[in-house]
C-alpha positions in Angstrom: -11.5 37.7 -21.0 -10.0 36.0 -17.9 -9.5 32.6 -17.6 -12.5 31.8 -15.0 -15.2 33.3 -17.9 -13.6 31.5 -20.4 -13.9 28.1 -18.4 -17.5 29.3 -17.0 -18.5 29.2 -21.0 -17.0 26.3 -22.0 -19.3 24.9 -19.3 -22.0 26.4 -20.5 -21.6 25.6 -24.3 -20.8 21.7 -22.9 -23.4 19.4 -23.7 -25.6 18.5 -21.1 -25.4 14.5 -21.4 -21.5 14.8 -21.4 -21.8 16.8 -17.8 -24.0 14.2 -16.7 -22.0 11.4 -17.8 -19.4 13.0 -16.0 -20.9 13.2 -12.9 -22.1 10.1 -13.0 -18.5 8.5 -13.7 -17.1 10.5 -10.3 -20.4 9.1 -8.3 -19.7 5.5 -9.4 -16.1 6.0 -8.2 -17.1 7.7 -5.0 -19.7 4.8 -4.5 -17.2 2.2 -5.1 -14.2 3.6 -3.2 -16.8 4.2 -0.2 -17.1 0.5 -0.3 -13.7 -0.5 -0.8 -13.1 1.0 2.5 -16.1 -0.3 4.2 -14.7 -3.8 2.9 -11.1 -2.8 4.6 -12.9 -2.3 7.6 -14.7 -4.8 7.6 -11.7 -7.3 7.4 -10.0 -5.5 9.6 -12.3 -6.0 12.5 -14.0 -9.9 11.7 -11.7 -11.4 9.2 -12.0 -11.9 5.9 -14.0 -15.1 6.1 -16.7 -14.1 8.0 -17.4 -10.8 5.9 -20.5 -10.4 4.5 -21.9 -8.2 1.4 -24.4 -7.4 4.0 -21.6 -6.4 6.6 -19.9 -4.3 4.0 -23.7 -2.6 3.2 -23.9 -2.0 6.7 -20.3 -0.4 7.6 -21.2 1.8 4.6 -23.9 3.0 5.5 -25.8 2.0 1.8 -27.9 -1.1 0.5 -26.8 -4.8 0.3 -28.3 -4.0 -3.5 -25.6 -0.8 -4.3 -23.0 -3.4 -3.4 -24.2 -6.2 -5.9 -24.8 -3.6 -8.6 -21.2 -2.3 -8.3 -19.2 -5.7 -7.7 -21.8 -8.1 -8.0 -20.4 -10.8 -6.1 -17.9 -11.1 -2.7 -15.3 -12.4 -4.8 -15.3 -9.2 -6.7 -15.2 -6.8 -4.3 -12.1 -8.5 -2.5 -10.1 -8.6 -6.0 -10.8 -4.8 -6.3 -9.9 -3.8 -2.4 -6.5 -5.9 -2.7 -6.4 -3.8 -6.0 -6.6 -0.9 -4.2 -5.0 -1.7 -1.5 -1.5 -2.7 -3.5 -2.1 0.5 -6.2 -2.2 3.1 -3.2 1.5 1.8 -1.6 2.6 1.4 -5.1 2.0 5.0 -6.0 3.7 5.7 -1.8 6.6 3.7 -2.6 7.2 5.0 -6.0 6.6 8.7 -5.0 8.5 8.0 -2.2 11.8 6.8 -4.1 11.5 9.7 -6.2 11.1 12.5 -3.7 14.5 10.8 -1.8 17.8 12.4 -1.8 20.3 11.2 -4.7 22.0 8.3 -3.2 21.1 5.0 -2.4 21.5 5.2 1.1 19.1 8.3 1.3 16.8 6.4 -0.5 16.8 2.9 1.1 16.3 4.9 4.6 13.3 6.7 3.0 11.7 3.7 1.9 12.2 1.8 5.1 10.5 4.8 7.0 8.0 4.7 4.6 6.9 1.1 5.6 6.4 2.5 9.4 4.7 5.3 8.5 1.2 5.7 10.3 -0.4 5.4 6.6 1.1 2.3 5.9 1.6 0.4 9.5 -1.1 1.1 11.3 -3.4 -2.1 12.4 -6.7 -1.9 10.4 -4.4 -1.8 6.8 -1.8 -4.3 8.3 -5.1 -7.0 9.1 -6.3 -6.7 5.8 -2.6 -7.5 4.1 -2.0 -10.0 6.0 -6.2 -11.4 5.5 -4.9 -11.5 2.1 -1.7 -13.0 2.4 -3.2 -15.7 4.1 -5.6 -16.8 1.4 -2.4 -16.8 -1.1 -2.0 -20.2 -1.8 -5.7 -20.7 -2.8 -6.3 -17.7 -4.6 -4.0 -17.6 -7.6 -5.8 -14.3 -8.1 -4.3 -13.1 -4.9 -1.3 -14.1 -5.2 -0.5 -12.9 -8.4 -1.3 -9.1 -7.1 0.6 -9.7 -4.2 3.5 -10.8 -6.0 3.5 -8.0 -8.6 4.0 -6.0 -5.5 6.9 -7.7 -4.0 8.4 -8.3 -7.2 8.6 -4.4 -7.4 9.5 -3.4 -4.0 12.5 -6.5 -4.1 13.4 -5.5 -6.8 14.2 -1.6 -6.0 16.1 -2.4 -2.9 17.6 -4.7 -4.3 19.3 -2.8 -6.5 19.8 -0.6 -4.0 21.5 -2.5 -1.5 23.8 -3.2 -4.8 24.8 0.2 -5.4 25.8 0.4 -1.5 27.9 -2.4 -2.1 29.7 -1.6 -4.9 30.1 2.3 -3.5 31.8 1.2 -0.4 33.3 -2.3 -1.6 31.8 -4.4 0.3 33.6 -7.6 -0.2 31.4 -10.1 2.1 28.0 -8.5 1.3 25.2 -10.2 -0.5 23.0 -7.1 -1.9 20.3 -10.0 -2.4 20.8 -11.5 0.9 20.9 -7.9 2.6 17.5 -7.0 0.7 15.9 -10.2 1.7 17.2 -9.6 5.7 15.6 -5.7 5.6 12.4 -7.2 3.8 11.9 -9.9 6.8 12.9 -7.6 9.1 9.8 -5.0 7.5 6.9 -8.1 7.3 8.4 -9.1 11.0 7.8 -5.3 12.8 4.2 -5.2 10.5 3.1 -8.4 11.9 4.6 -6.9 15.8 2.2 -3.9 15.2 -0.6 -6.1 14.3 -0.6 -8.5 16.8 0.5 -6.2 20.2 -0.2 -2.4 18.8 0.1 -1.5 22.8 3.8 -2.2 22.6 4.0 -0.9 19.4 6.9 1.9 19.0 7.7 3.4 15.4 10.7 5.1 16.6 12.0 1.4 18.4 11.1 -0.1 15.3 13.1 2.5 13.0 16.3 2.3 15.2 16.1 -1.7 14.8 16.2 -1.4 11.0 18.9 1.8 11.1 20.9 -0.7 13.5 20.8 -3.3 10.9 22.1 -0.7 7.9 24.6 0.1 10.2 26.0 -3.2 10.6 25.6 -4.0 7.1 27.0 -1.1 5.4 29.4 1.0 8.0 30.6 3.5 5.5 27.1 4.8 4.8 25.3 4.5 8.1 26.5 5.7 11.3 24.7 4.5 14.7 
């Protein structure tokens, strides 16, 4: 018996409230993603103040009612889209780091094209970051999400920037100090995108940051 029948019976033998229950788990996360992205939207073109559930309804396509019965407040629904939002370039960064070449010089170029990747810079995502980053300070919430993020990503090249250093012996380099400048540098060409996208230029932007490796670590970069 081939593998196919043997999976076609299983189905059939499977009780019908567990294929329900099943269904009904990968509806509810459909629904809620479709949402989540409405909400990105959303921010992305009026701000995260003047969102409405009603505005997020609408951008869906669904009723103001699906959007209380799955988050039940405004509040809600932002926690889970910065969620969201953070998870997805967790799981990009991460997969990115591990798909790199061996050494940290392959991988610290990796991640900094990552963060000028279409996927990632691109304006509608880069309004809703910075939407979020904005409300920091009063939304402990917020911030706490946000900082689990840069914790991680500071962390990595970091230590990164530390293996350079110690592989070429680089006596008047800061790895912390270095991280910190190509961090900056990163926010500084995602707010550039977001705020003049016409003059935008991902290859420009790329050569800025590769110009800065260069300067920093000589051995491992070349111009």
């Amino acid at each position: 018996m081939s593998i196919h029948s043997k999976y076609a019976i299983l189905i059939v033998l499977m009780p019908a409230t567990v294929l329900t229950k099943s269904r009904r788990t990968a509806s509810r996360e459909r629904r809620r993603q479709q949402l989540i992205d409405a909400t990105m939207k959303c921010i992305a073109r009026k701000g995260m103040g003047s969102t409405t559930l009603a505005d997020v309804a609408k951008e869906a396509g669904l009723s103001q009612g699906i959007v209380n019965l799955h988050f039940e407040s405004k509040d809600n629904l932002l926690k889970e889209t910065l969620r969201t939002l953070a998870n997805e370039y967790r799981d990009k960064f991460d997969r990115t780091l591990e798909r790199a070449g061996p050494g940290p010089a392959e991988k610290l170029v990796a991640l900094m094209e990552l963060d000028l990747r279409p996927s990632i810079c691109n304006r509608p995502k880069l309004a809703v970051w910075f939407a979020f980053w904005g409300e920091v300070k009063s939304r402990p919430t917020y911030q706490r999400m946000c900082d689990e993020r840069d914790r991680h990503y500071d962390s990595v090249v970091a230590g990164l920037c530390a293996e350079l250093v110690a592989q070429g012996a680089y006596k008047r380099v800061d790895p912390a100090a270095a991280a910190n400048a190509l961090t900056s540098m990163t926010n500084g060409l995602w707010l550039s995108c977001l705020i003049s996208p016409q003059a935008w230029d991902k290859n420009k932007a790329m050569a800025a940051v590769m110009t800065y490796l260069c300067s920093v670590f000589p051995k491992h970069f070349e111009q």
